[in-house]
Each structure stands twice: as C-alpha cells, then as structure tokens.
Steps between C-alpha positions, in 0.01 A plus 500: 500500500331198677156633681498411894252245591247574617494273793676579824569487859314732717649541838297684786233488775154427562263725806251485620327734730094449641353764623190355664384394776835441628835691354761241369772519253776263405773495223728238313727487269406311119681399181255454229505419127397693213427191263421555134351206403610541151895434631441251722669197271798785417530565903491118594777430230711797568568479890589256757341603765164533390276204337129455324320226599799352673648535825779726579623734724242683383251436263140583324271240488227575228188291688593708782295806394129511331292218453776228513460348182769390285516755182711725528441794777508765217200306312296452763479893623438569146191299490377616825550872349275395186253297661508844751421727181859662490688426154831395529709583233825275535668764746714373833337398774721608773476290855619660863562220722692368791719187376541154606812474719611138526164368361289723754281781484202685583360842378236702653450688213635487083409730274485460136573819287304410182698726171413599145765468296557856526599436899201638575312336786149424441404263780603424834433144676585514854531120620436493877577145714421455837720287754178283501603337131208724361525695224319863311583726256338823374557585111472874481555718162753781513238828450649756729825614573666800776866605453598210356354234709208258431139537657251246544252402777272226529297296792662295744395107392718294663619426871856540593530634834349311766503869659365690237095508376417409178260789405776715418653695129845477418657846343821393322674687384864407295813642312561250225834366565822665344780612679315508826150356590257632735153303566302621763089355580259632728223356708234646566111486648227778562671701758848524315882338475470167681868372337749590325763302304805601336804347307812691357763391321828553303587337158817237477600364188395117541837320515614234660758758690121669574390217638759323658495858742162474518502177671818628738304795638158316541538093458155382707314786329220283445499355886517892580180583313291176622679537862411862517163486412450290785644674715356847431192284530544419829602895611141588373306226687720659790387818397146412549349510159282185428515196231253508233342190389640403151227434270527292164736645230293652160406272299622683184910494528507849380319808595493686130429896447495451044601827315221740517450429164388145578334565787142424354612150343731292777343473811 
C-alpha cells in the first residue's frame, strides 16, 4: 500500500479577537498548504495546477520563505537549526503556508514544523512578515506539550501591528497538522491577554480537483487577506486606539530559544 503524502491542503479560518483597550474581533476564511519540502519536485511534477519555482495557478516559490537565498528551502532551515544548536537528523521539514495564486501572495505568518525522522517534531520556526516588506522569525524547540498540542512562548521582537506594542510575549500554542490543524497564539503584557489569534483547519488531499475548488470558493484570497487587514485597520483607528511608531526590525533575522541542552553554548 502506497503511504499518503504527507503534504496537503488545509482548508479553514483565521480569528482574531483583542481584548484591550478596545474589543474587536474579525474572521476570514483561508486555504493553506501543508508543504513537505522533501516532495516538493514529486508535487510540482505530479499536478497541473500547482508549480515550484514557476508560475501557475498556484504555485510555491522557494525564495519566498527564509532568507531568500537560492539552495534549496529544506537546506537552508537545516543550517539555521545547526548553527541554532538543534541537530537535524535528515527528517522532513514540513512548511504551512498560504500559496501563490496567479504569481501573488502574501503571508502574515508560516510556520515551519521541523521533524526527526521518527515524525517527531523537534523545532518550530514561526516566520512572521509584515505588510511593510519586513520580515522575523522566532526558532523555538518543541519541550512541552498539553493534550496533544505544542507549547512554546517567547518575547515579542518584531513589529507587526501598527496597533499593537512591542513589549509584549507570544503564547503559542499548536496541534501539529494531521487530519485537522488547530494553531492558536496569545499576546500578552503585565496586566494579562492583550490578543489572541487563532487558525483552524481541515485536511484535503492536495489535488488538482483540491485545488481547482479551492480557487472556486475563494479566488482573490490573497487580495482578501492584504484588503482585510486594511480594513480592520481602519475600524480600530475608528475605534480610538492609537498608532505606534514602528521602530527598526532586529537585526538578527531570527529570534532563537536552542534546546536546553545548548543553552550555555549558542547565544
């Protein structure tokens, strides 16, 4: 019996809902891939509707996501898990992301689910853009799990929000993807909950049948995103709550938490 790949279609919504200083909550609707980077070449020769490096109806462009370079995605996160102090043994590196449709995208956030070759995840790298063509991401080892789901925190390093202060810690807090995902990260400062994000999702085989649905039931889904984030931008100005000024991105392009074993030797 052929095993499934591991690579998918994940079909659900994004919230979110801030608590402070002003209530405000707002919902859309999201088709994401699950990308295993080791079937990308199999994936881009197998279906019509989906390309790598190329355009298509929709496609994955590898210089899209990290540091842009031109190896290959998978050997680039590998090295930035080494030079991190994790030790990658050869297992799938596993990449939720929104898709180019017609040559255009844009994802708030992509999250890279790091594997042993057991399928056990060891790492997390949560790749955060802002609609300012800036760019963060916080490398966190897997160390504590609830029920299931993932558990990691770390300090807020990078602006995103022109709403939202930067001295704040993210809670996230994830369900590896398999039949269903669930990914849900809280902000928070001194007095408590601040924001709180959430995405849920269904597994579809990725076909072209998939995808070609897909793109029926939500063709300008990356318009949608960019257009609603302006919008629900402008409802909170409305609302009364204040623009922070954006400061200069970190100058590292990765926030890293090492294994606890190797916290004493990577700074």
């Amino acid at each position: 019996m052929t095993e499934r790949p591991a690579s998918a279609l994940y079909a659900g919504h994004v919230t979110h809902l801030r608590l402070r200083p002003r209530r405000h909550r707002f919902r859309y609707r999201v088709h994401s891939l699950l990308l295993d980077l080791d079937e990308l070449e199999t994936l881009d020769r197998q279906l019509r509707l989906f390309s790598v490096d190329a355009f298509n109806l929709f496609s994955f462009h590898q210089q899209d996501r990290g540091d842009g370079g031109g190896a290959p995605l998978k050997s680039r996160i590998e090295a930035q898990l080494e030079a991190a102090g994790f030790s990658p043994d050869g297992g799938p590196v596993r990449l939720l992301t929104m898709p180019r449709i017609l040559g255009w995208s844009f994802n708030p956030l992509s999250v890279f689910f790091c594997c042993r070759k057991s399928g056990d995840v060891f790492a997390i790298l949560w790749e955060v853009d802002n609609t300012f063509g800036q760019r963060h991401a916080y490398l966190l080892p897997v160390e504590k799990t609830f029920g299931g789901e993932i558990l990691q925190t770390c300090a807020k390093k990078f602006y995103v929000s022109p709403f939202m202060d930067l001295d704040l810690r993210y809670d996230f807090r994830v369900k590896p993807p398999k039949e269903t995902l669930r990914i849900r990260i809280d902000a928070s400062d001194c007095e408590g909950l601040v924001l709180r994000a959430a995405q849920f999702a269904e597994r579809r085989e990725l076909t072209d049948a998939a995808l070609a649905r897909a793109f029926l039931s939500l063709p300008l889904q990356t318009l949608s995103v960019v257009g609603g984030i302006v919008w629900e931008a402008v409802k909170l100005w409305l609302k009364g709550i204040g623009l922070r000024k954006r400061p200069p991105p970190p100058a590292e392009s990765a926030s890293l938490a090492p294994p606890v074993s190797n916290r004493e030797k990577v700074h």
